[in-house]
C-alpha positions as CSV (number, residue, x, y, z in Angstrom):
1,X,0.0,0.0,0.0
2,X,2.9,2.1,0.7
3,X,4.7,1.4,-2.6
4,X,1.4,2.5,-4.2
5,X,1.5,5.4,-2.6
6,X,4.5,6.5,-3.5
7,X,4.6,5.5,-7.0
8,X,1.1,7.4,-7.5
9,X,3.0,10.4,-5.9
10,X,6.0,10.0,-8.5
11,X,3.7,10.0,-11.4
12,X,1.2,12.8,-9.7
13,X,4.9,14.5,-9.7
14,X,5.4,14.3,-13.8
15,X,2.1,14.5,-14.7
16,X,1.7,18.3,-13.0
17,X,5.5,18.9,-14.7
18,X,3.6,18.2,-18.1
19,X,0.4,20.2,-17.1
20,X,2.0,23.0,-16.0
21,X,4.7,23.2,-19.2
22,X,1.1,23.0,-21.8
23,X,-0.4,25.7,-18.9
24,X,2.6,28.0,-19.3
25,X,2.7,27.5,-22.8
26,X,-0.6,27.9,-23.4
27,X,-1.0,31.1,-21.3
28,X,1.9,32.5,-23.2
29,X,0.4,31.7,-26.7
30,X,-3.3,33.5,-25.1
31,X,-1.6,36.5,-24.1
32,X,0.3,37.1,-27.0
33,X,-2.8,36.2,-29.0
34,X,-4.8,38.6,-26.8
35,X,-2.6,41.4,-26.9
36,X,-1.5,41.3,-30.4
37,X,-5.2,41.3,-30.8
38,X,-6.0,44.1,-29.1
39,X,-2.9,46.1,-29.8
40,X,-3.7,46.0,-33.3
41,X,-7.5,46.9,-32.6
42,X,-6.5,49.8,-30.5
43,X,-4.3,51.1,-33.0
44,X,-7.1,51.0,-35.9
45,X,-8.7,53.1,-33.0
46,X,-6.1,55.4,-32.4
47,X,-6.2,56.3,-36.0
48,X,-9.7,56.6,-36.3
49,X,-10.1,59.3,-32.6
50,X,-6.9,60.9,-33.4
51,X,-8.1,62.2,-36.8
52,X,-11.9,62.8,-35.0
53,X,-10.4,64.6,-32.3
54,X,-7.7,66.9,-34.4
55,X,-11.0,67.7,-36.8
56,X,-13.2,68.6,-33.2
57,X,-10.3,70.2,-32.0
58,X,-10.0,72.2,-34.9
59,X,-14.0,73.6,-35.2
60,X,-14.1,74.0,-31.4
61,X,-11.0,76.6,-31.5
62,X,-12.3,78.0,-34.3
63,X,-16.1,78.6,-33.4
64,X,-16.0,79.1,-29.5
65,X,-14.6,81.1,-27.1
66,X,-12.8,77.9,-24.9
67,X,-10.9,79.7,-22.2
68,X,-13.3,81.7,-21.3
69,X,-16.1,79.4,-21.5
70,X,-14.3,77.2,-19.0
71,X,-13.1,80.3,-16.6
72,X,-17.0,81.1,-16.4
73,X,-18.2,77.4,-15.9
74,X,-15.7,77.1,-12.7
75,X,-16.3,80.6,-11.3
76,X,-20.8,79.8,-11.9
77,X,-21.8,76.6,-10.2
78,X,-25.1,77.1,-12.6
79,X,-26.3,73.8,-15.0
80,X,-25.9,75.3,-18.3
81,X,-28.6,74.3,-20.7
82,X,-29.0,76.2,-24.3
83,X,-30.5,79.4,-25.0
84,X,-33.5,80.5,-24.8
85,X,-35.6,82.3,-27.9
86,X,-35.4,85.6,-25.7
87,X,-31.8,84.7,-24.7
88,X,-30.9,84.2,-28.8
89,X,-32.7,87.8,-30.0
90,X,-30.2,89.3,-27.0
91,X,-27.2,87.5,-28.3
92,X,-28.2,88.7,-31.6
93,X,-28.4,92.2,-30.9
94,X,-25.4,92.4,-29.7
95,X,-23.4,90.2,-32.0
96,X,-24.8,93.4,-34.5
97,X,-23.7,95.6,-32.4
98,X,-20.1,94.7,-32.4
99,X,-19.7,93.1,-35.6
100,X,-19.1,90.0,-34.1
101,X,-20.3,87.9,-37.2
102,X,-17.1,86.8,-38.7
103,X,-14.7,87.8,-36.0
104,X,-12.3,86.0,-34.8
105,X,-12.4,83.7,-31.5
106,X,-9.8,86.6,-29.8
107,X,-12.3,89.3,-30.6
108,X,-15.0,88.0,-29.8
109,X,-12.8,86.8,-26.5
110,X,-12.2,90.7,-25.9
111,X,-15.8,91.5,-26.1
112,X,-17.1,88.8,-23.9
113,X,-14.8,89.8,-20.9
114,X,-16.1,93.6,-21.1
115,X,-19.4,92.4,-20.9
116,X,-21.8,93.5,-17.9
117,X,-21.7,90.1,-15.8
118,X,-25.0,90.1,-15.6
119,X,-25.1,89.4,-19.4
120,X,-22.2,86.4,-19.1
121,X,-24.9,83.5,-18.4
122,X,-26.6,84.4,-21.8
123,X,-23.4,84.8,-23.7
124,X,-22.0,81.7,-21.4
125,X,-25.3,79.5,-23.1
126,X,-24.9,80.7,-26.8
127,X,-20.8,79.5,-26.2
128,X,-22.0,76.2,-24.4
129,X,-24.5,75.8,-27.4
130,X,-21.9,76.0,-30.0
131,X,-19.6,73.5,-28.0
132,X,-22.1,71.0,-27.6
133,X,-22.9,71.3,-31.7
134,X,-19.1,70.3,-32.3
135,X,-19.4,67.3,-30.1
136,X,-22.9,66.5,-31.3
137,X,-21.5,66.8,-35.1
138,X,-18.9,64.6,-34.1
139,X,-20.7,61.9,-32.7
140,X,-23.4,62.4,-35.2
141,X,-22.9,58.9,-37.3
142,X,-20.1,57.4,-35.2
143,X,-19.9,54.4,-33.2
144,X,-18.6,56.4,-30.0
145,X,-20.6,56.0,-26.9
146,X,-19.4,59.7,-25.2
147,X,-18.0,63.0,-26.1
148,X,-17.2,65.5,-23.2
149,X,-14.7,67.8,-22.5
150,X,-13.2,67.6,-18.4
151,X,-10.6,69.6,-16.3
152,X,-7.6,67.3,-16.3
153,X,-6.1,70.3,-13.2
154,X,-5.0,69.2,-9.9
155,X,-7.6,71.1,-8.2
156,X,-10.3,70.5,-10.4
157,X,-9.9,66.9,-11.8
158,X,-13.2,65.3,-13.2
159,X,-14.9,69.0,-13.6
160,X,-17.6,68.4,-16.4
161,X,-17.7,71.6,-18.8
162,X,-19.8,69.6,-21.8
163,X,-21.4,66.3,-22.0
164,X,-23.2,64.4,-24.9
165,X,-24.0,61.1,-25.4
166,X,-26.5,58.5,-27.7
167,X,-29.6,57.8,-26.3
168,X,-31.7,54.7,-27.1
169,X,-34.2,57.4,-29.2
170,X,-33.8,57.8,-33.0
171,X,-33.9,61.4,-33.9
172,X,-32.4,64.3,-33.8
173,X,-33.2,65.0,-30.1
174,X,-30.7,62.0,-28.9
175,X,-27.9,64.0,-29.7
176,X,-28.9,67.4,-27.9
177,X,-28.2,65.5,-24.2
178,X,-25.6,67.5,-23.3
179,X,-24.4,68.7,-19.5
180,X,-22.9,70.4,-17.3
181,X,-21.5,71.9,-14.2
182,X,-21.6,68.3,-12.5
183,X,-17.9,66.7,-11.4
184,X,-17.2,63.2,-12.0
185,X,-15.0,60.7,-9.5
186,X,-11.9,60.7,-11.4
187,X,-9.3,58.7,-9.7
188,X,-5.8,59.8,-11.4
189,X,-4.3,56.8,-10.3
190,X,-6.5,55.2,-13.0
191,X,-6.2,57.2,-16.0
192,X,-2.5,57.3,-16.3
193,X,-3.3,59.6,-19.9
194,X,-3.7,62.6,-17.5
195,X,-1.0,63.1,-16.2
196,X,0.9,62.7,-19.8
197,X,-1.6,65.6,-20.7
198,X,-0.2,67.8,-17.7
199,X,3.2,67.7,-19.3
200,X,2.5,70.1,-21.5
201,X,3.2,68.0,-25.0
202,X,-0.1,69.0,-26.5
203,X,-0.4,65.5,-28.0
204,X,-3.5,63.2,-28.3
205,X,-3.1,60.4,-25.2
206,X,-4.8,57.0,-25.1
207,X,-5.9,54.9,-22.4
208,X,-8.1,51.9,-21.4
209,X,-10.2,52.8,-18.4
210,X,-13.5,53.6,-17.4
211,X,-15.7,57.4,-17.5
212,X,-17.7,55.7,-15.0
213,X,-15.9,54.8,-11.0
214,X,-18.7,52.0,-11.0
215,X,-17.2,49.9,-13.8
216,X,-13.4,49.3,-15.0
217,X,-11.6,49.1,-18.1
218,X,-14.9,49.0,-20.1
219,X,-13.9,52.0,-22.3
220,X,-10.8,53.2,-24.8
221,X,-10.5,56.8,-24.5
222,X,-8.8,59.6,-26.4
223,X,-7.6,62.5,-24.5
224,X,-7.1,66.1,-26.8
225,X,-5.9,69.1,-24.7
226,X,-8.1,72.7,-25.1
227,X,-7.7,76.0,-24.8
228,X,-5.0,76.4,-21.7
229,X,-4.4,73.6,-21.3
230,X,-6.2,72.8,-18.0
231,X,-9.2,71.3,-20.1
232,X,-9.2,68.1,-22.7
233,X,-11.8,66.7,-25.2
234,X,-12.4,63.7,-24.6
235,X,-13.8,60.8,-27.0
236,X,-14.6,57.4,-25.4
237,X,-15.4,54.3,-27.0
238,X,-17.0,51.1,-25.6
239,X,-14.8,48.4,-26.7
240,X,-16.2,45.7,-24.4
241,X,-18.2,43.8,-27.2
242,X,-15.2,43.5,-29.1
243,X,-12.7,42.5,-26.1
244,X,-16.0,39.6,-25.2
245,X,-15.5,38.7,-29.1
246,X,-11.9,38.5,-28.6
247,X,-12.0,36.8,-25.2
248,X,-14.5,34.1,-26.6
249,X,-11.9,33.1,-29.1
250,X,-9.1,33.5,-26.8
251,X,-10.7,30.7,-24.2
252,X,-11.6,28.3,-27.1
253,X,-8.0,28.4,-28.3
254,X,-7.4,28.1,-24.7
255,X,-10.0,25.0,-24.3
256,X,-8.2,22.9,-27.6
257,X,-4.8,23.1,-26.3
258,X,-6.0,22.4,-22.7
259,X,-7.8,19.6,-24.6
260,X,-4.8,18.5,-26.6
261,X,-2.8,18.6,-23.1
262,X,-4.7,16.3,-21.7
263,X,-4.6,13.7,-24.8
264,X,-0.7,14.4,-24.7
265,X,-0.5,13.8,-20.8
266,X,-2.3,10.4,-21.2
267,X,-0.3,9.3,-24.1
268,X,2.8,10.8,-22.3
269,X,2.0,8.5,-19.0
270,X,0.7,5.6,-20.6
271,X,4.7,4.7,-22.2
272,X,6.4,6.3,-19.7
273,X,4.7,4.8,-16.7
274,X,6.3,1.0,-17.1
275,X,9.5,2.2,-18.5
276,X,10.4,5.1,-16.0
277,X,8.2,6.1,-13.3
278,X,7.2,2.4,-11.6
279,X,11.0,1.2,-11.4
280,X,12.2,5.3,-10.3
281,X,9.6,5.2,-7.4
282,X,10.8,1.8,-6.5
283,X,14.8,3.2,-6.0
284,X,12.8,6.3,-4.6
285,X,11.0,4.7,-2.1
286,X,13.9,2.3,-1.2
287,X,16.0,5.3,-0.6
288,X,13.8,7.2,1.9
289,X,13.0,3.8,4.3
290,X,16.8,3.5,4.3
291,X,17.2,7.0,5.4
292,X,14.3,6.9,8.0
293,X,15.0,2.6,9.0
294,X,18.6,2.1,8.2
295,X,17.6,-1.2,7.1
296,X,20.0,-2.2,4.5
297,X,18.6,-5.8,4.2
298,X,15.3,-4.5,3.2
299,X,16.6,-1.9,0.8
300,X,18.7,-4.4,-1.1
301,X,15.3,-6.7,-1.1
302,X,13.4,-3.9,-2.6
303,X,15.8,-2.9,-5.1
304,X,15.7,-6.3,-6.9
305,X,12.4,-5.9,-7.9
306,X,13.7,-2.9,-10.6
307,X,14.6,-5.3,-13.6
308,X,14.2,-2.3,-16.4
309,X,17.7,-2.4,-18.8
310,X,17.8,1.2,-19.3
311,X,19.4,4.0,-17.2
312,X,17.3,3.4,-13.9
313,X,18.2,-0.3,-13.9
314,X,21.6,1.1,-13.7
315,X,20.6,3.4,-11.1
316,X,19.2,0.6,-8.6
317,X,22.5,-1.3,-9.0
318,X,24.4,1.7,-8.1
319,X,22.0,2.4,-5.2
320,X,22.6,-1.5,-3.8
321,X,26.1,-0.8,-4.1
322,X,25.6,2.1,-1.7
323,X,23.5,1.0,0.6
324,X,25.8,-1.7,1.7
325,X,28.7,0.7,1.6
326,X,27.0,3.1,3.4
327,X,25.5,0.6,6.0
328,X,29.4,-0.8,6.2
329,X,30.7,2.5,7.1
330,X,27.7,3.5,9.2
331,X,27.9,0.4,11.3
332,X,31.4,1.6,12.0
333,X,31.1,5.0,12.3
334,X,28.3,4.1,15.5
335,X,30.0,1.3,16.8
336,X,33.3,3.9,16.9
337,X,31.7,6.5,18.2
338,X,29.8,4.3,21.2
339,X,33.1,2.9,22.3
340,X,34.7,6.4,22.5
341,X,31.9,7.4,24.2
342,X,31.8,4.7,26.3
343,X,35.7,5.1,27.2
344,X,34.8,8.5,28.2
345,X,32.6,7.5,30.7
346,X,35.0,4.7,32.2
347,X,37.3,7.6,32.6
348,X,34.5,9.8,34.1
349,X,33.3,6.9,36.6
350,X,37.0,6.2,37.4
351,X,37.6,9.3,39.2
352,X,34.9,8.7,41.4
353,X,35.5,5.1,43.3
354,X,32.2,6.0,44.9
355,X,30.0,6.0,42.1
356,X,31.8,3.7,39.6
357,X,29.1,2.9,37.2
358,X,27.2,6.1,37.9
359,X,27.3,7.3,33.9
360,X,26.4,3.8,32.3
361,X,23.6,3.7,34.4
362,X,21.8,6.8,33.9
363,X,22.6,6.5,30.6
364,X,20.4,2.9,30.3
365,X,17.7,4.9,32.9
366,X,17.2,7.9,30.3
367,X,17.4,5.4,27.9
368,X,14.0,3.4,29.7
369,X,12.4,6.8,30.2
370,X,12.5,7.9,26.8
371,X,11.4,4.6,25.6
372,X,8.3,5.1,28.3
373,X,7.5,8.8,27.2
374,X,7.2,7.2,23.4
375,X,10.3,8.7,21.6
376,X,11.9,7.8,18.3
377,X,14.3,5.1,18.4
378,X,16.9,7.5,17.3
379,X,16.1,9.7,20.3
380,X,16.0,6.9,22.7
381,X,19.9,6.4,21.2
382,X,20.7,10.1,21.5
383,X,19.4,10.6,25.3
384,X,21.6,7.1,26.1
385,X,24.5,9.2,24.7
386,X,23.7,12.3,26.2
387,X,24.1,10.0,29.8
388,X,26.8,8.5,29.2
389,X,28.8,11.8,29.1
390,X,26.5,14.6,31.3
391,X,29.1,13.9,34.1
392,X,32.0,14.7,32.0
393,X,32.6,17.9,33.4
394,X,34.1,16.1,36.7
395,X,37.2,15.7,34.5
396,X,37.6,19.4,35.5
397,X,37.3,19.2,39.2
398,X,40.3,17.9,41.6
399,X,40.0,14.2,42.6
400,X,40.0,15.3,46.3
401,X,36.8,17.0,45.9
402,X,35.1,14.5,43.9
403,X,36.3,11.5,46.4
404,X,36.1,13.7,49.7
405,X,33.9,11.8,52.3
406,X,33.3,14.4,54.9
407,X,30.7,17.4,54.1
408,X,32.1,20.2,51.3
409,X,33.1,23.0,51.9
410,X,31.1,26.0,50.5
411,X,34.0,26.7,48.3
412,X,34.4,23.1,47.2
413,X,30.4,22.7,46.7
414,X,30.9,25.7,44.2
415,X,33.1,24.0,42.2
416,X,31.6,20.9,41.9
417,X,29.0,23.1,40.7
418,X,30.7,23.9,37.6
419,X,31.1,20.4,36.4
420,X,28.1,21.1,34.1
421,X,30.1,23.9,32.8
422,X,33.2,22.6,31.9
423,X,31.4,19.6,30.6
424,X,29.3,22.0,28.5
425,X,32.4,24.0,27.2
426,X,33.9,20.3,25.9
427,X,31.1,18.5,24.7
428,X,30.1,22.1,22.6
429,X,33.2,21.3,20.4
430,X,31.7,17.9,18.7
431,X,29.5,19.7,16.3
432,X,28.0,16.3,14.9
433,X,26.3,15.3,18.0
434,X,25.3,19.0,19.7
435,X,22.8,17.4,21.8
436,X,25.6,16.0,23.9
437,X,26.5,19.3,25.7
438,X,22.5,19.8,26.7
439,X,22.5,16.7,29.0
440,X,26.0,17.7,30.2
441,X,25.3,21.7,30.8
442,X,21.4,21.2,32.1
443,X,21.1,17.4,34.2
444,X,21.2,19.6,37.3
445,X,18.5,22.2,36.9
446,X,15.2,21.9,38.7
447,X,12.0,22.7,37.6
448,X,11.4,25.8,40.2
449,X,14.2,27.5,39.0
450,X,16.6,26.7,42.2
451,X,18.9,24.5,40.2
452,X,22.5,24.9,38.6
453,X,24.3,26.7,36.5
454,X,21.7,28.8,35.1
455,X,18.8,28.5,37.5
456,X,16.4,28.0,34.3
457,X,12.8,26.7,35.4
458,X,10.2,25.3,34.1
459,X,10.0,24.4,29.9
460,X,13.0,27.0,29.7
461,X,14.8,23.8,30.7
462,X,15.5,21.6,27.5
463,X,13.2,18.4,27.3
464,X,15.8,15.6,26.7
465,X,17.6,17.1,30.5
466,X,14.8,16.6,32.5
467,X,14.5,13.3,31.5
468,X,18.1,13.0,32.4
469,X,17.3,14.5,35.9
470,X,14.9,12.1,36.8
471,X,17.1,9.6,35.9
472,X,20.5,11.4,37.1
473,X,18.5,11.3,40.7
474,X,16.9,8.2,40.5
475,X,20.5,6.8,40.6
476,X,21.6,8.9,42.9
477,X,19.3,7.1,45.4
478,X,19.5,3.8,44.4
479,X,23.0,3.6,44.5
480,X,25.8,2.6,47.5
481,X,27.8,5.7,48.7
482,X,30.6,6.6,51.1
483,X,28.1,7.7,53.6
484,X,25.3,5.4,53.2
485,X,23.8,2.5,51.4
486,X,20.9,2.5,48.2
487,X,17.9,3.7,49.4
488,X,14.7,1.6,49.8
489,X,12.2,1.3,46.2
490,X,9.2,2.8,48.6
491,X,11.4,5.6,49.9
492,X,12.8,6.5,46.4
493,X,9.4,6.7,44.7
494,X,8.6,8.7,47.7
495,X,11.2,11.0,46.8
496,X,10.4,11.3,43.3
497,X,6.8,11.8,44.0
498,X,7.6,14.6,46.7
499,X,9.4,16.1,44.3
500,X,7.5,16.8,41.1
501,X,6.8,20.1,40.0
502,X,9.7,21.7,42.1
503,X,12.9,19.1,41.0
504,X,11.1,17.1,38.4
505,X,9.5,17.5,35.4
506,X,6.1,16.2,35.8
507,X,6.0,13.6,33.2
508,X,9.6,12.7,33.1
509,X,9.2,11.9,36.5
510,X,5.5,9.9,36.6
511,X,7.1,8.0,33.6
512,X,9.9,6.9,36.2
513,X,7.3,5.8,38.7
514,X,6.0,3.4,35.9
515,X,9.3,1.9,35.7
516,X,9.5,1.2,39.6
517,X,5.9,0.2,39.8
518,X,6.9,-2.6,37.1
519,X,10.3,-3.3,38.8
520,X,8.6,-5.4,41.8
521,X,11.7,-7.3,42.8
522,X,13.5,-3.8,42.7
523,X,16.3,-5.0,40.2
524,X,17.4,-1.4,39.2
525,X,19.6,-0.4,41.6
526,X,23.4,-0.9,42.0
């Protein structure tokens, strides 16, 4: 079931490498398709607004007085509508009056600012009526959906001077809907085209956006500055049905090569499933058990199953080879490493004639407790280790003090308190195994903080040492000293018991009291 696993996983593996080569490759072939698409439809478009625009440009500078349309739409809040009968036999009377028929835009300019104000709002409608006529003439037989001329200013962004667009009725009447005097919600961050416009060039810009905040990217939209400067024409046109047309045919392009994919992927799988990816998951899978058992036996076992003749059969007889060498040198690597170890803690115990056998023994007690707290087998190997050497740091301290049977000193009691120290400071140096120097450094903290060298409490105290405390004291009582002989079971789980939550980590400790409840005849002891 395992093997099946991890064969499905190996060829989940390649077939996702395939999908997501035809994905990229087909997302790079849509894009191009959709942008060469549209880059060439948006051109067409640029020529066809640019040469709209220049011609509205043209008529609006030459039949109405921009600037000072626009200074007068800012400075009167009013909603401009066009003239009325009464309002056009004024306008008339005084176009007679000062020959304005036929002047030009910077005469007729002049006049208009020496006006009486009071006579600016009719003047202001006959000037708004002739804009509106040049956008209306414009959109008059086009396909746009909006003409309307904005303040592209800091201050006044989105400021409507003229608005016209279609309505659903057919006659002459849909084209006179223009407005004013209203301000849209023009976000600059989306209509980068303005800000090209405030630089001054005086050149048509382009963008894709929206005249509407409520929708995005539904328009193309040529920008033509007027008058100052301050002001742009603006011609939009709704390009969505053509970007749904192209999108349509994008995502069926998109749905035959996705289609074709999946054909090549089962085609793909189907030869390459018996010939590569069943024997590869086999040396796969052999690999990672011998890196998590260590079971050489079983690897080699598994790897004679891969009888392919190509480059994988190789593979599996390189990876037997391997394996055993590997296992050969492993094997020797551990069993030099334990006897080194193990040397270490004759010399350690041999200092000591008191407690000769005190390392080997809390090493095999951590050992039981880690086994009883439901560790790894690799850390029930490392805590052994760890015990064999946490006293290692009496190598530092004289042999008077170790073996001394009256009561210490305080000075000598201070230095026997930096054993886990100096065993710290050596066992730090074998970088390979740096859990060594934890049991060595922390075996003699306590749990309420009154223990040494660091007077760490609680979890600040590394797992893997309060197991060896437990076991480090559990020795301690059990076995013969200088002053006295092992202590009774009853009086040692007493002890332990007593003693959790202030000396002992709680389940370090109740994992000990197991172990005695189980050892009846009371066979651990020295």
């Amino acid at each position: 079931m395992e093997k099946e696993k991890r064969t499905h996983k190996l060829s989940l593996q390649l077939i996702a490498m395939t999908v997501i080569l035809f994905i990229i490759g087909t997302a790079i072939g849509a894009f191009v398709l959709y942008n060469g698409s549209r880059d060439m439809y948006l051109q067409a478009k640029d020529d066809m607004i640019s040469y709209d625009l220049n011609d509205l440009g043209k008529k609006i500078n030459e039949n109405v007085c921009v600037d000072w349309l626009l200074r007068y739409c800012l400075t009167h809040s009013d909603y401009l509508s066009y003239p009325t009968e009464e309002e056009e036999q004024v306008i008339q009377e005084y176009y007679e009056k000062y020959d304005l028929y036929g002047a030009d835009i910077k005469t007729r300019e002049e006049t208009l600012n020496n006006l009486d104000p009071s006579l600016w709002t009719v003047f202001a409608k006959r000037e708004y009526l002739m804009f509106g006529n040049c956008l209306n003439g414009t959109l008059q037989g086009s396909d746009y959906e909006k003409l309307y001329c904005i303040d592209i200013s800091k201050e006044n962004c989105g400021f409507v001077y003229c608005d016209t667009a279609k309505t659903d009725q057919v006659d002459e009447a849909m084209f006179l809907s223009t407005q004013s005097g209203m301000k849209w919600d023009y976000k600059e961050s989306d209509h980068p085209a303005i800000e090209q416009l405030r630089s001054g060039s005086g050149e048509i810009q382009f963008e894709v956006a929206s005249i509407d905040s409520k929708k995005r990217g539904t328009s193309y939209i040529g920008y033509l500055p007027v008058g100052s400067g301050n002001a742009a024409i603006c011609i939009s046109y709704d390009w969505t049905p053509f970007r749904d047309q192209l999108l349509s045919k994008v995502l069926t392009l998109v749905l035959v090569l996705l289609g074709a994919m999946l054909l090549s992927c089962v085609l793909i799988m189907l030869f390459l499933r018996r010939v590569v990816i069943k024997p590869l998951s086999s040396v796969q899978l052999t690999l990672r058990n011998f890196m998590n058992d260590k079971d050489s036996a079983a690897a080699q076992e598994h790897l004679k199953t891969v009888t392919t003749k190509n480059e994988i059969g190789v593979l599996s007889g390189d990876v037997t080879a391997l394996v055993r060498e590997i296992d050969k040198y492993t094997e020797h690597i551990k069993k030099l490493s334990v006897e080194v170890m193990e040397a270490l803690a004759h010399t350690i115990d041999a200092k000591d004639k008191y407690t000769n056998g005190h390392s080997f023994r809390v090493a095999m007690y951590s050992r039981m407790l880690a086994k009883e707290l439901g560790l790894p087998a690799q850390e029930q190997d490392d805590i052994y280790y760890m015990g064999l050497l946490h006293d290692i740091g009496k190598i530092g301290i004289p042999g008077a003090i170790i073996n001394k049977t009256s009561r210490l000193t305080d000075e000598e009691y201070e230095q026997i308190k930096m054993h886990p120290v100096y065993g710290y400071e050596i066992l730090s140096e074998i970088e390979s195994m740096p859990e060594l120097s934890i049991g060595a450094r922390y075996h003699h903290e306590r749990i309420d903080g009154k223990g040494y060298p660091d007077g760490l409490k609680g979890d600040e105290i590394p797992y893997m040492a309060r197991i060896i405390s437990v076991a480090d004291s559990y020795d301690t009582m059990t076995s013969n000293r200088s002053y006295r002989d092992y202590l009774p079971q009853d009086v040692v789980r007493e002890e332990i018991e007593k003693n959790i939550g202030t000396q002992f980590d709680e389940t370090a400790a109740r994992a000990m009291l197991k172990i005695i409840k189980r050892d009846k005849d009371y066979m651990l002891h020295e």
